[in-house]
C-alpha positions in Angstrom: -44.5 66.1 -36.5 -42.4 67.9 -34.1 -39.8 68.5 -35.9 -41.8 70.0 -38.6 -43.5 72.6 -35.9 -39.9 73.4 -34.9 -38.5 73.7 -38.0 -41.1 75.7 -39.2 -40.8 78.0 -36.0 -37.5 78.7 -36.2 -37.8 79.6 -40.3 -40.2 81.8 -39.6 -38.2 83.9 -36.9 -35.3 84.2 -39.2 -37.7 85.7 -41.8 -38.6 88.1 -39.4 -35.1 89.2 -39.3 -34.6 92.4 -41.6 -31.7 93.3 -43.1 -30.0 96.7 -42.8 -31.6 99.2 -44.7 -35.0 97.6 -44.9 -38.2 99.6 -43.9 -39.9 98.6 -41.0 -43.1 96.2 -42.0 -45.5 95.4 -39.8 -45.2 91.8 -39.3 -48.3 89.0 -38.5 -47.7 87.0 -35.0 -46.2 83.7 -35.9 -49.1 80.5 -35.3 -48.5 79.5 -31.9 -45.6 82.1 -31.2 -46.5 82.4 -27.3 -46.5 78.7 -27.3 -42.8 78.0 -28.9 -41.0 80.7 -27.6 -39.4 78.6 -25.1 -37.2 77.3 -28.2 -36.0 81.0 -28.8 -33.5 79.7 -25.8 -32.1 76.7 -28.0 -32.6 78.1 -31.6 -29.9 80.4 -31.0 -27.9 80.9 -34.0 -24.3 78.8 -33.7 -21.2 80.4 -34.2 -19.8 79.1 -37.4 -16.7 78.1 -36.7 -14.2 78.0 -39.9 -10.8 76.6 -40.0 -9.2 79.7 -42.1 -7.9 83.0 -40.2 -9.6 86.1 -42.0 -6.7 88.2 -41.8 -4.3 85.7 -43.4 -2.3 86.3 -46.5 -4.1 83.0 -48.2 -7.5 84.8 -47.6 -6.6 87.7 -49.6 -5.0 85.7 -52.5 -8.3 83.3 -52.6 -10.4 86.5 -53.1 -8.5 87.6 -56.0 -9.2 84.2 -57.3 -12.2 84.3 -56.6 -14.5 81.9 -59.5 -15.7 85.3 -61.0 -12.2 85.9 -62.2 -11.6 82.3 -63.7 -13.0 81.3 -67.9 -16.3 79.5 -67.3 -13.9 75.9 -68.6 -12.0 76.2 -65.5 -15.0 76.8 -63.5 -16.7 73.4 -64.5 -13.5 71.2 -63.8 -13.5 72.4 -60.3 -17.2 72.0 -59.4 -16.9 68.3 -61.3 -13.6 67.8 -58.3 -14.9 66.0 -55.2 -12.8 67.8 -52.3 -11.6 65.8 -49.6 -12.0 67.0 -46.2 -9.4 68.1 -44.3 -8.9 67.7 -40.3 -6.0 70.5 -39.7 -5.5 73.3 -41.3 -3.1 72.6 -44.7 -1.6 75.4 -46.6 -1.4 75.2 -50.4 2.6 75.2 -49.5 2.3 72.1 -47.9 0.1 70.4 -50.2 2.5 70.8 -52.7 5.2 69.4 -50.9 3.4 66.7 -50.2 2.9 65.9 -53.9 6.5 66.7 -54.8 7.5 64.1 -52.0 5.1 61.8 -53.2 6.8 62.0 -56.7 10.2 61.7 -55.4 9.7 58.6 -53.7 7.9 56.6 -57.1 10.6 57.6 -58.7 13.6 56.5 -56.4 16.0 54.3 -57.7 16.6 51.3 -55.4 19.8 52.2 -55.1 19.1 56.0 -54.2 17.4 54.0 -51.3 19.9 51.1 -50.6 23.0 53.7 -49.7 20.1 56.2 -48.4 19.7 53.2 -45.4 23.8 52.6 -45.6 24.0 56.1 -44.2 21.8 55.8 -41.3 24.1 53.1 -40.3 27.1 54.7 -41.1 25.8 57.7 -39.3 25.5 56.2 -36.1 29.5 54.7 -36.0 32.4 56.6 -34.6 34.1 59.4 -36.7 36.9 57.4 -37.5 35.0 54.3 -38.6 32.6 56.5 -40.7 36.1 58.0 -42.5 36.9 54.2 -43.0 33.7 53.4 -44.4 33.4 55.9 -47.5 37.3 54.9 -48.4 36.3 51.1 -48.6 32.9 52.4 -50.2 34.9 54.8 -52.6 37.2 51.9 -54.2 34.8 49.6 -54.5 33.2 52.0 -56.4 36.4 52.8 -58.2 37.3 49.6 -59.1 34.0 48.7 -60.1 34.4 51.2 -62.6 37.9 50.2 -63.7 36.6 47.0 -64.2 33.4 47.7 -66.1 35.7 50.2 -68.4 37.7 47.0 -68.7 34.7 44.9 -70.0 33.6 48.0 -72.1 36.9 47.4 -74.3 37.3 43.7 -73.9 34.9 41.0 -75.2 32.0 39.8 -73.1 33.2 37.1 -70.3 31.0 36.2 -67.7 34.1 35.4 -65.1 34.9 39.1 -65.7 31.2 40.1 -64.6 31.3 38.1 -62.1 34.3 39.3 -60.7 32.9 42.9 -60.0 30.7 41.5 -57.4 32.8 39.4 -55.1 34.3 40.9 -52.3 38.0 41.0 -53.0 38.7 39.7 -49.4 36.6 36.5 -49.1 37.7 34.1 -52.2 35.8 30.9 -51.1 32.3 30.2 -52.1 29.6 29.2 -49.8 29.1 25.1 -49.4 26.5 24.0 -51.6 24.1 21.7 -49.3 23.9 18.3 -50.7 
């Protein structure tokens, strides 16, 4: 009930509000105005607050694409769009990034990530070590490749496969536990 009165109140005091270039009109008192006008003191109107700077570049571009300026299909696939609220302020920049980021990262090959970790490590070792590191790193690679060009020409032997995968410095094979 009293939120009805109040809401009712405060309604009719913004219809009393004219806009500019409206005639004067004489106006009715409100039912009960003298009563409620100790809610003009909490009814004042809040500040909206919005989380976009009016003079910013984005502001201008988002008025020249405005929905007026879009084909009426467009229009209805971004009213069916739920938005998702944001807490910070996001630029359309960023957004994208985000996405492209996101895309990157599905489609990562394991190794892309395996010598993407290697690095860190390899970072974080003296200079000279580091040097050592990608020469060992670049023959294995190296004979890697000679030996799958090998296996390319030669027919299929599964010693030979093998072979590119065993450390050239350690020959024995782990104990099998019995």
């Amino acid at each position: 009930m009293w939120t009805n009165i109040r809401n009712n109140y405060q309604k009719a005091m913004k219809n009393r509000i004219s806009k500019s270039g409206d005639s004067a009109k004489p106006q009715r008192p409100i039912k009960h105005e003298r009563e409620l006008q100790f809610l003009n003191t909490f009814l004042q109107n809040r500040a909206q607050v919005s989380n976009l700077d009016s003079s910013s570049k984005e502001t201008q571009d988002s008025f020249l694409d405005s929905p007026q300026s879009r084909p009426q299909s467009q229009m209805s696939h971004i009213d069916s769009q739920k938005s998702r609220p944001r807490s910070q302020n996001i630029t359309t920049a960023e957004i994208l990034k985000e996405y492209i980021d996101s895309k990157n990262k599905e489609d990562e090959h394991p190794i892309d990530i395996f010598f993407k970790s290697m690095s860190a490590t390899v970072k974080s070792l003296p200079k000279k070590l580091q040097l050592q590191v990608k020469r060992d790193v670049l023959l294995l690679v190296n004979k890697a490749e000679i030996e799958y060009s090998e296996l390319s020409e030669a027919p299929q032997n599964i010693e030979t496969t093998r072979s590119i995968y065993e450390p050239s410095t350690s020959k024995q094979k782990p104990p099998v536990n019995q």
